[in-house]
C-alpha positions in Angstrom: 1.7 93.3 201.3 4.8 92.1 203.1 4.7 88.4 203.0 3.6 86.2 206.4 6.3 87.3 208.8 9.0 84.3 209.5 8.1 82.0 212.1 11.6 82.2 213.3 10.6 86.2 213.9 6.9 85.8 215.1 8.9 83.2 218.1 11.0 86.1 219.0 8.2 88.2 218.9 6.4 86.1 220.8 9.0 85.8 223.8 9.6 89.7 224.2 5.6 90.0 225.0 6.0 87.0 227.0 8.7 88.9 229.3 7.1 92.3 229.2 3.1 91.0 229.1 0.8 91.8 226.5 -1.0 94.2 228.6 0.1 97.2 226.9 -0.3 96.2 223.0 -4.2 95.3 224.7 -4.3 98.7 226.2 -2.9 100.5 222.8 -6.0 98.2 221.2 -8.5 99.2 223.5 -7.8 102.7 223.8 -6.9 102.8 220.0 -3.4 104.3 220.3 -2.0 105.8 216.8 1.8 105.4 216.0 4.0 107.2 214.2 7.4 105.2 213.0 10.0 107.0 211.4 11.6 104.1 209.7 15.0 104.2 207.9 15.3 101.4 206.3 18.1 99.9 208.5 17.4 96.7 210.8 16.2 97.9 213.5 13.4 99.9 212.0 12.5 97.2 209.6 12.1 94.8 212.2 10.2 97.3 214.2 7.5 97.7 210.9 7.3 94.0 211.5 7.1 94.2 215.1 4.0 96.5 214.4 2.5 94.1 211.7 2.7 91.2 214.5 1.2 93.6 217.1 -1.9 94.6 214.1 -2.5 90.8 213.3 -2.6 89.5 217.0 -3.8 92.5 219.2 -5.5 94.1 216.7 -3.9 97.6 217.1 -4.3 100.8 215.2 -2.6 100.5 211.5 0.9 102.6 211.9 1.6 105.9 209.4 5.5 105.1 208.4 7.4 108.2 207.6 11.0 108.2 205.5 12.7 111.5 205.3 15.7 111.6 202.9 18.1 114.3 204.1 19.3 114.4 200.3 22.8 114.4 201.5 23.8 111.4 199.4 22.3 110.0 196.0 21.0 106.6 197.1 18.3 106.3 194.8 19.0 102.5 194.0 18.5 102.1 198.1 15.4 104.5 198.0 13.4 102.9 195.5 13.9 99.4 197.6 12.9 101.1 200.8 10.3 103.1 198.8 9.1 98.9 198.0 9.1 97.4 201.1 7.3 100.6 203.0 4.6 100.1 199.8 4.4 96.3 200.7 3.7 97.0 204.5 0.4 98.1 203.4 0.5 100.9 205.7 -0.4 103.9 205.3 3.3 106.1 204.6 5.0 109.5 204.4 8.2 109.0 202.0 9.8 112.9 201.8 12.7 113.3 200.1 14.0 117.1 201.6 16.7 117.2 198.4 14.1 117.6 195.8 11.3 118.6 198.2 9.0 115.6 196.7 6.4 114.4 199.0 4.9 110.8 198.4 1.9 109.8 199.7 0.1 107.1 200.4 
């Protein structure tokens, strides 16, 4: 599993509910929303995967299904395996498709 998320991360975290209210992550609790996160391994969805681990740990939310699609337009199969890693370590449940080959991992 990922590691504790940074408190430097969990403080920034922590200010965006504060500005928006944590009505809504309560609401997606209670009502027991699912969510779907395409994640492609850049910043922003990698920070989102931890934005949903934050939201699972405190509010107690529904566990996320990531999903990866590689377009096979490139060969980045150094970059694959690592993003293949960290969506392992979120210990989420995952679709990793690579459309190239057709391979469908699951999780």
């Amino acid at each position: 599993m990922i590691a504790e998320i940074p408190t430097s991360i969990t403080k920034i975290f922590e200010s965006a509910l504060s500005r928006m209210g944590t009505n809504l992550p309560k609401h997606w609790a209670e009502q027991k929303t699912k969510f779907l996160i395409a994640y492609s391994g850049g910043k922003d969805s990698s920070i989102l995967v931890l934005f949903f681990k934050y939201l699972k740990e405190t509010y107690h939310i529904q566990t996320p299904t990531l999903f990866y699609l590689s377009h096979g337009i490139r060969s980045i199969e150094k970059e694959e395996k690592e993003l293949l890693q960290f969506v392992q370590s979120t210990g989420f449940p995952y679709f990793f498709v690579k459309k190239k080959s057709q391979n469908l991992l699951l999780n």
